[in-house]
C-alpha positions, 0 to 999 in steps of 0.5 A: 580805501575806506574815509578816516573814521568820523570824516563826514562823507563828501555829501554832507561836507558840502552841505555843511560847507554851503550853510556856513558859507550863507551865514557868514554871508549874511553876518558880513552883509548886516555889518557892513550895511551902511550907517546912513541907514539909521532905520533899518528896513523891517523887509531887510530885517526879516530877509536876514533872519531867514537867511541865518535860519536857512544857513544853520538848518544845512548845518544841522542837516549835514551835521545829522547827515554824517550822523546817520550814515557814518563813514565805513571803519577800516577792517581789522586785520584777523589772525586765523585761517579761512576753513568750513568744518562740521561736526562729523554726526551733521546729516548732509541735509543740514550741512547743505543748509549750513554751507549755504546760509553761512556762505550768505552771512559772509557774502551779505554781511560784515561777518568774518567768522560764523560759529553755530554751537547746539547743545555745547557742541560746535556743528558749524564753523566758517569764514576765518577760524579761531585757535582756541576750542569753544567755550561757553562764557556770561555774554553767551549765557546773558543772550540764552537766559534772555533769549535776546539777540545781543550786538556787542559793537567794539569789544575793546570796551567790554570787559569780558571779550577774552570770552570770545577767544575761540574767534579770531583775533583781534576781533572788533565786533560780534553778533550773538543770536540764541537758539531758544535753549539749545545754542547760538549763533555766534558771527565775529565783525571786521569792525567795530560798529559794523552790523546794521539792523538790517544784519542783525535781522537776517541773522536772526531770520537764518537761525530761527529757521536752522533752529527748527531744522535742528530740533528735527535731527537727533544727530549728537 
């Protein structure tokens, strides 16, 4: 089972654990040091100070710890049914090439769903399938006008995610990759925030190389 979203991982509760335990440590220990003491010691003075510093930077470490590597949020569960459909006129070289790519993507990465549209046409569908027939919407036209990867991480917060009703549904997160003019690459997340950089890199490797493939083949 997945930790509750924001919970700190084990690591970084310790070490959070440990910098706050030092520093009330060293607050108790310079009140109670005793009153007879009217002159305290430049040494005692310098060690105390070190000690606090020591306690907040393992705080701020654990804190920037958790940060860094965020617990995994749970999988949302999709409506759809798992299915691999081509576009009937796909030569077997490029379904070959699809079945083994979109395979990867689901296999490496946190994909649920893989769609490959070229030329207004959908030559690829894999992973959890959506009802709805595909349609071109603003976020797919932004990434083609842009020729930009876009990563949209919690589609709760973009007002035109119903876009995206050719996916299965409730779909947390997509990934949009443009092939040049021609199309895209459309992968649907488990959850929200659930692409790394590095998923985004090795979707844009696959389609750049399938889209040269493509541009080989007059098939539509």
């Amino acid at each position: 089972m997945n930790p509750q979203n924001g919970s700190p991982p084990p690591a970084a509760k310790l070490v959070i654990t440990c910098g706050i335990l030092g520093l009330l440590l060293t607050t108790v220990n310079s009140l109670t040091l005793s009153s007879e003491f009217q002159i305290i010691d430049p040494a005692f003075g310098r060690s105390s100070v070190l000690a606090g510093v020591m306690a907040v930077g393992l705080v701020l470490v654990g804190v920037i710890w958790t940060k860094a590597n965020p617990a995994p949020r749970d999988r949302v569960k999709l409506e759809g049914i798992e299915g691999l459909e081509f576009a009937e006129s796909l030569p077997t070289q490029l379904k070959k090439e699809f079945a083994w790519g979109s395979a990867m993507l689901l296999l490496a990465t946190p994909a649920a769903s893989v769609l490959l549209v070229w030329e207004g046409k959908v030559v690829l569908r894999r992973g959890l399938l959506g009802t709805e027939p595909f349609k071109s919407g603003p976020i797919l036209s932004k990434a083609l006008e842009k020729q930009q990867q876009i990563s949209l991480v919690n589609l709760e917060l973009y007002p035109g995610a119903n876009e995206f009703a050719y996916l299965p549904q409730p779909l947390p997160a997509v990934l949009v990759t443009p092939l040049d003019q021609k199309g895209w690459l459309v992968i649907g997340g488990w959850s929200v925030r659930c692409f790394s950089r590095s998923d985004e890199r090795w979707a844009q490797g696959w389609a750049d190389k399938i889209k040269i493939e493509l541009l080989e083949f007059d098939f539509l």
